[in-house]
Backbone as CSV, one residue per row, in Angstrom:
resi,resn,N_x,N_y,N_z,CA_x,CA_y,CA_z,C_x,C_y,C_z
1,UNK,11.888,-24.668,25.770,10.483,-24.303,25.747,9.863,-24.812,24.449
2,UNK,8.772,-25.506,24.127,7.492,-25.987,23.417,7.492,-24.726,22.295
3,UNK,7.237,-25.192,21.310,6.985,-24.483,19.989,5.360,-24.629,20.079
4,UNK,4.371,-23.287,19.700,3.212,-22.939,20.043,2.721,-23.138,19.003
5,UNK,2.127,-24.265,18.611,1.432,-24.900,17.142,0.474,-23.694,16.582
6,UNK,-0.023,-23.184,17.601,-1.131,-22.114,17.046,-0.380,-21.141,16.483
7,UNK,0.777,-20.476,17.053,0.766,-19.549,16.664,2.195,-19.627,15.274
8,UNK,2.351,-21.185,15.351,3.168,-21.402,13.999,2.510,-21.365,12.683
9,UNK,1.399,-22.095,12.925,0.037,-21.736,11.905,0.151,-20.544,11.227
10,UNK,-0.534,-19.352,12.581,-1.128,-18.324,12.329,0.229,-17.379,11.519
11,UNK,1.155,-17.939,11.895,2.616,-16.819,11.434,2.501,-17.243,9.676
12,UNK,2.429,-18.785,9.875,2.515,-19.709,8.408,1.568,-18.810,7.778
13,UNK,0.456,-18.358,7.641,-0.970,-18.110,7.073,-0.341,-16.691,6.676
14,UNK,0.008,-15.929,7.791,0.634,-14.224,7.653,1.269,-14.472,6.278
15,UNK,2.385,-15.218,6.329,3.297,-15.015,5.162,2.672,-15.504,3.813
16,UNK,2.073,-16.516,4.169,1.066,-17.063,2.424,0.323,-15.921,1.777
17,UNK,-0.068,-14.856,2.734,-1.325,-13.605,2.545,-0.097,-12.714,2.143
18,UNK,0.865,-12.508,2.556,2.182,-11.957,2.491,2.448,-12.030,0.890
19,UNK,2.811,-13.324,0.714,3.282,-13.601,-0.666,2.197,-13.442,-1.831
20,UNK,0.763,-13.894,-1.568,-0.124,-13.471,-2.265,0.044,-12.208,-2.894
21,UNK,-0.167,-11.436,-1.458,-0.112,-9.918,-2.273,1.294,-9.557,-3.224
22,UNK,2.089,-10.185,-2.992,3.363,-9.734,-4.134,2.740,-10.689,-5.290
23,UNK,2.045,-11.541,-5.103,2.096,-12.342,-6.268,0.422,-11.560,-7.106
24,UNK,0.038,-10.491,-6.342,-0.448,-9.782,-7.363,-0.160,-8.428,-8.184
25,UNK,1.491,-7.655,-7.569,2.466,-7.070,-7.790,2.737,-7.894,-9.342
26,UNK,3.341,-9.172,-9.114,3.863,-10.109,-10.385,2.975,-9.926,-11.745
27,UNK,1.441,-10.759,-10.651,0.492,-10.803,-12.068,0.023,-10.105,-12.488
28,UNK,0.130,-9.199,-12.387,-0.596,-7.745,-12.666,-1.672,-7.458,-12.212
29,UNK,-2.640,-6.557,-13.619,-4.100,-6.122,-13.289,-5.387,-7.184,-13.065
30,UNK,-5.131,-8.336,-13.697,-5.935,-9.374,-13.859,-5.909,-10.276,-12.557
31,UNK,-4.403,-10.281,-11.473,-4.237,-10.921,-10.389,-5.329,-9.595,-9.371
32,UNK,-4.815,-8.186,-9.647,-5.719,-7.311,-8.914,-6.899,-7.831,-8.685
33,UNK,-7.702,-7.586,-10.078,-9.011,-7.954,-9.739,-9.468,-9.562,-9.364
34,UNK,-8.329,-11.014,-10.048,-8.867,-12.289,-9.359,-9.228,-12.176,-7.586
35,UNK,-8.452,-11.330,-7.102,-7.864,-11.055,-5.590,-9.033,-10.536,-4.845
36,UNK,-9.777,-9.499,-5.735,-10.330,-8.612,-5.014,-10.018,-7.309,-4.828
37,UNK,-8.919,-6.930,-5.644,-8.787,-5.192,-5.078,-9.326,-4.316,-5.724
38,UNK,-10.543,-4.832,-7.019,-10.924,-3.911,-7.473,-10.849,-3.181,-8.867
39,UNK,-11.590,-2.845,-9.477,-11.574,-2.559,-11.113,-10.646,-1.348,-10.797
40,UNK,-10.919,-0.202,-9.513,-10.075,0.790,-9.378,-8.087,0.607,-9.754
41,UNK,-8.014,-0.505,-8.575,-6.867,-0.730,-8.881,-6.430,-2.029,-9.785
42,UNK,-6.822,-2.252,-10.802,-6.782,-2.708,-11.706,-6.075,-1.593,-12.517
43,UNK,-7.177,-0.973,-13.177,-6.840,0.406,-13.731,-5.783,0.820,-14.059
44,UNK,-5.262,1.212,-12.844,-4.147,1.980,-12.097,-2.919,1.082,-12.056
45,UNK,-2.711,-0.201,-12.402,-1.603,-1.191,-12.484,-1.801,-1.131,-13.879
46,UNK,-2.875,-1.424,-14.418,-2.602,-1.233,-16.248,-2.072,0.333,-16.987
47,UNK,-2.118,1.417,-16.232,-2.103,2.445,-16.723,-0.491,2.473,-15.615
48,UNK,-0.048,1.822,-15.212,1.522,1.963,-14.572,1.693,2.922,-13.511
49,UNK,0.367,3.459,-12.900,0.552,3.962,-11.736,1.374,3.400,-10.839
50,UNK,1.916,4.050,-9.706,2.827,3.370,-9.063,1.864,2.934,-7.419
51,UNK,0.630,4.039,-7.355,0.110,3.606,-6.497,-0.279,1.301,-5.886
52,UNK,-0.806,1.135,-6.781,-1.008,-0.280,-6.516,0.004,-1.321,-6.281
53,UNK,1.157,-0.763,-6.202,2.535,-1.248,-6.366,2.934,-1.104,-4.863
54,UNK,2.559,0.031,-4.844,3.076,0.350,-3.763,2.431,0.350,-2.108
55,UNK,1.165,0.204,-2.238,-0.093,-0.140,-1.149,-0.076,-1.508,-1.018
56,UNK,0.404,-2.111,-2.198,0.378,-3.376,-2.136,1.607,-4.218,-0.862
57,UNK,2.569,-3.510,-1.505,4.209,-3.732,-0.844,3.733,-3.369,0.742
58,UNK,3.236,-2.028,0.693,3.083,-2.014,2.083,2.492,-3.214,2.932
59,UNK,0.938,-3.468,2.083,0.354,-4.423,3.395,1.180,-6.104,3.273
60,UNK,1.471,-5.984,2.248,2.767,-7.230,1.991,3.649,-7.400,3.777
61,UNK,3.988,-6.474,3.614,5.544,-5.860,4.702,4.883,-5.993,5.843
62,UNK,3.584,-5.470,6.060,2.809,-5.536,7.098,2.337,-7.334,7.796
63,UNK,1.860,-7.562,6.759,1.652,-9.231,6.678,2.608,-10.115,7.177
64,UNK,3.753,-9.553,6.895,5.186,-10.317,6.857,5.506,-10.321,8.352
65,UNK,5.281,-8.857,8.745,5.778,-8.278,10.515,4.925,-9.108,11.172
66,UNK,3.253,-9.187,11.143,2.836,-9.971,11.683,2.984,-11.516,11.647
67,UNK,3.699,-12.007,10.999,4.083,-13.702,10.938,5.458,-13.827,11.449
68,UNK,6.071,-12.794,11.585,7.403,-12.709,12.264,7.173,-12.573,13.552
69,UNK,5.560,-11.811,13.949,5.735,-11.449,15.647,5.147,-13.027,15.957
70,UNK,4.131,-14.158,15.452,3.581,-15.073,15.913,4.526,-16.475,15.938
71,UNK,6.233,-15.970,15.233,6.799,-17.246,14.965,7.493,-16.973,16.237
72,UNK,7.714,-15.524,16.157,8.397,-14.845,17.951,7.673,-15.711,18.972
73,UNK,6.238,-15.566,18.977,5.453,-15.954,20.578,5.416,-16.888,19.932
74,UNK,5.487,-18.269,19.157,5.799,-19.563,19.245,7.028,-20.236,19.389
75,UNK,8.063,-19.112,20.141,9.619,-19.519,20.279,10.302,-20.330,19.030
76,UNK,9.707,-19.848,17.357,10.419,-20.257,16.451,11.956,-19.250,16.061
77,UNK,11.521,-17.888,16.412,12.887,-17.199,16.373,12.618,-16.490,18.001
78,UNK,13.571,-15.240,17.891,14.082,-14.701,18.995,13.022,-13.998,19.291
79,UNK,12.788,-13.611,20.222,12.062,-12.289,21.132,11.568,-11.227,20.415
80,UNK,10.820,-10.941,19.883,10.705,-9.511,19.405,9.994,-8.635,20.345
81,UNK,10.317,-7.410,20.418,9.705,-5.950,21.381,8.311,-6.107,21.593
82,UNK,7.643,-6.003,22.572,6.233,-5.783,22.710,5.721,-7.138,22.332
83,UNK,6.236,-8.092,22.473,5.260,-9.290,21.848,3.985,-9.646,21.845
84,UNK,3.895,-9.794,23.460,2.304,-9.974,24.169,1.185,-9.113,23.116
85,UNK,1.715,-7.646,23.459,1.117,-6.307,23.449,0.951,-6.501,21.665
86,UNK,1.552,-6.612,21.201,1.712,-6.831,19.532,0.435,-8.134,18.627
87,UNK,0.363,-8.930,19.719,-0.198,-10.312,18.996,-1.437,-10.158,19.546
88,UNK,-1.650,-9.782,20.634,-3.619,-9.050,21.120,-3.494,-8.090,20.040
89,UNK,-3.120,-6.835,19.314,-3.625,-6.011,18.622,-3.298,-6.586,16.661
90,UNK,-2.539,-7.487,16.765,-2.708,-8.346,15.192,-3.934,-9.367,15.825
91,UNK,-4.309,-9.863,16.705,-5.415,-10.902,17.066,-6.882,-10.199,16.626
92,UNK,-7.040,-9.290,17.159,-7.371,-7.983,17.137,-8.199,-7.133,15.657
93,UNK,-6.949,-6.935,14.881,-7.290,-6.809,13.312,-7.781,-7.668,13.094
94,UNK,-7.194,-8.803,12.746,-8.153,-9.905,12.067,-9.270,-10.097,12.078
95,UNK,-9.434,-9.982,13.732,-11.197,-10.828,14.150,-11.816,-9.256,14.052
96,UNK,-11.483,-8.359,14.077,-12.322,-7.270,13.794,-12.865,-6.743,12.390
97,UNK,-11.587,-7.086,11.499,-11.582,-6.950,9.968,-12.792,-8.245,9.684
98,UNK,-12.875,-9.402,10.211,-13.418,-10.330,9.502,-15.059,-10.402,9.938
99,UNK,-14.434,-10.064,11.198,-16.624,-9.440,11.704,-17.110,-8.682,10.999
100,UNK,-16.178,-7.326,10.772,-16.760,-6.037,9.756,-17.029,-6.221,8.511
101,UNK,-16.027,-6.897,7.911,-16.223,-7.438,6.636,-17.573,-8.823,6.563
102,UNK,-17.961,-8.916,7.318,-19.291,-10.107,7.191,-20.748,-9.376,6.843
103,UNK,-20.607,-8.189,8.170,-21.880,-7.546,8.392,-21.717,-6.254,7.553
104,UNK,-20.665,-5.463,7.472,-20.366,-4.136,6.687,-20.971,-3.876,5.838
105,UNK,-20.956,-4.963,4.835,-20.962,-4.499,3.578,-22.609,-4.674,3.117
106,UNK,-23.148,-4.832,4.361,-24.652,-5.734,4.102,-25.717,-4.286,5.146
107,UNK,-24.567,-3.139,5.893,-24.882,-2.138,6.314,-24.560,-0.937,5.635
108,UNK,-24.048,-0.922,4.460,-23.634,0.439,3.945,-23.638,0.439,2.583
109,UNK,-24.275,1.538,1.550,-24.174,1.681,0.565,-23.078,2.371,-0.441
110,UNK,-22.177,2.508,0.937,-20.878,3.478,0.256,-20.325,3.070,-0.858
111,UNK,-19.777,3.446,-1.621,-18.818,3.029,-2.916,-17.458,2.465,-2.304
112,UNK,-17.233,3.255,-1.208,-15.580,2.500,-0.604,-15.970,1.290,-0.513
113,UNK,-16.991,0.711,-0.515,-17.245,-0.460,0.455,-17.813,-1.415,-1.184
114,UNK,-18.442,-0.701,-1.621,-19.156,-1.454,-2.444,-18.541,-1.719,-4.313
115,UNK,-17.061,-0.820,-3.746,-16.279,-1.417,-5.435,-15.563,-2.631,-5.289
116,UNK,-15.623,-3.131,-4.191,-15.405,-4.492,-4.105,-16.764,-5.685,-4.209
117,UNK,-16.721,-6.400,-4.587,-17.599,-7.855,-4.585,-18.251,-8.298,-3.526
118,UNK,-19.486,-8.862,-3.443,-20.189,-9.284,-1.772,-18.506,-11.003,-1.897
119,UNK,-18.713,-11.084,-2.536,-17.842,-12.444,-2.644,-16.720,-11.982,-2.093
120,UNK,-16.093,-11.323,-2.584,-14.499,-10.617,-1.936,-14.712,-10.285,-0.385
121,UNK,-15.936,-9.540,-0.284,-16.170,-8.940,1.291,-15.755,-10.377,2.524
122,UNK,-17.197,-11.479,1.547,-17.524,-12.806,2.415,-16.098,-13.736,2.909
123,UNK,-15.372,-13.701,1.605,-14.193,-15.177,1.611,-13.469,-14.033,2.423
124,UNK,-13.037,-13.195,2.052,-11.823,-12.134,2.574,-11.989,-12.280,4.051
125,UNK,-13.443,-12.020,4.622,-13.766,-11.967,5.867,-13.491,-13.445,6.749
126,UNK,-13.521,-14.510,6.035,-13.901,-15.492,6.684,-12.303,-16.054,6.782
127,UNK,-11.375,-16.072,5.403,-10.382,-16.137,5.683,-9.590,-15.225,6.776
128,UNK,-9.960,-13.659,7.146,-9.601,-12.544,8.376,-10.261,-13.781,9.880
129,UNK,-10.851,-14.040,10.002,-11.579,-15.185,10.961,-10.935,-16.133,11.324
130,UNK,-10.625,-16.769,10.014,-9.496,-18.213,10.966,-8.114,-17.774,10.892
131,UNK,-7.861,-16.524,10.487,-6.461,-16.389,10.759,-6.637,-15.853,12.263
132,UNK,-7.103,-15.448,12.599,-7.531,-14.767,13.921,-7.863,-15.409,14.579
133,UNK,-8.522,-16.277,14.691,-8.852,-17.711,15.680,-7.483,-18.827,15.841
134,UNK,-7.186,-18.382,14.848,-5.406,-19.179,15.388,-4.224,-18.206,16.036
135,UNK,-4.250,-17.137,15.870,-3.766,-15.663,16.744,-4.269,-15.491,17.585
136,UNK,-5.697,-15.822,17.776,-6.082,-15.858,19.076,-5.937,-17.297,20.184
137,UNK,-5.478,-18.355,19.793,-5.904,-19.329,20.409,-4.103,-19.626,20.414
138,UNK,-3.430,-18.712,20.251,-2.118,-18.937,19.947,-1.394,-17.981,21.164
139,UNK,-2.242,-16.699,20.955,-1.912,-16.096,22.025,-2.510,-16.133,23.464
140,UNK,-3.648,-16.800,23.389,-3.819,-17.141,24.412,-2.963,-18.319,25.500
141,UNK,-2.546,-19.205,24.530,-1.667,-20.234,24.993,-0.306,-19.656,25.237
142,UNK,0.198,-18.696,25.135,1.572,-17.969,25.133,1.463,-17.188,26.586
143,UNK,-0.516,-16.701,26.883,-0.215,-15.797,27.962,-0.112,-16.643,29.326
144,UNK,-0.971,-17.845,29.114,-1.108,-18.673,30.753,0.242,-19.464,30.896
């Protein structure tokens, strides 16, 4: 069976966003805020909280699962559980995170929303977009 270019991409992209986030684990408070996460967690990595360390690792791990399920539905490794069902709801996040993040932040005055950068909101969003347009155009080719 054919290796699914789209969704080798989209797995490729998971893990770069993957490694990013450890590589702001590495650089510290100054990688925090180049990134986007915020003067909050800035802070909180300079003052040795363990929180930012550790939210970080998570969506790291998270990032990682999703480039493992798209190398799955491009028959680069084995089968993983729920595949189909798994790559519509990572297709899913993305293009939903990257719509919300376009218009969101341009609808709400909240502080959750607004200790981040219109710049962080925009690139963050647009990069959530083409990772998702290749998860989507990846899984679509996996279902017919």
């Amino acid at each position: 069976m054919e290796q699914n270019r789209y969704l080798v991409i989209a797995g490729c992209l998971s893990f770069l966003a993957a490694l990013m986030h450890l590589a702001c684990i590495i650089g510290g408070p100054e990688w925090y805020l180049f990134f986007g996460a915020g003067e909050k967690m800035a802070q909180m990595a300079r003052d040795g909280d363990s929180y930012p360390t550790i939210a970080t690792l998570v969506i790291s791990a998270i990032l990682a699962g999703w480039g493992f399920y798209a190398l799955s539905g491009a028959n680069v490794i084995f089968k993983l559980p729920l595949l189909k069902t798994c790559l519509v709801l990572i297709t899913s996040v993305y293009l939903i995170r990257g719509a919300l993040g376009l218009i969101g932040p341009w609808l709400t005055d909240s502080p959750a929303v607004h200790h981040n950068s219109m710049t962080f909101w925009m690139v963050s969003s647009v990069i959530c977009l083409i990772y998702g347009a290749f998860y989507m155009m990846g899984t679509k080719k996996l279902m017919q």
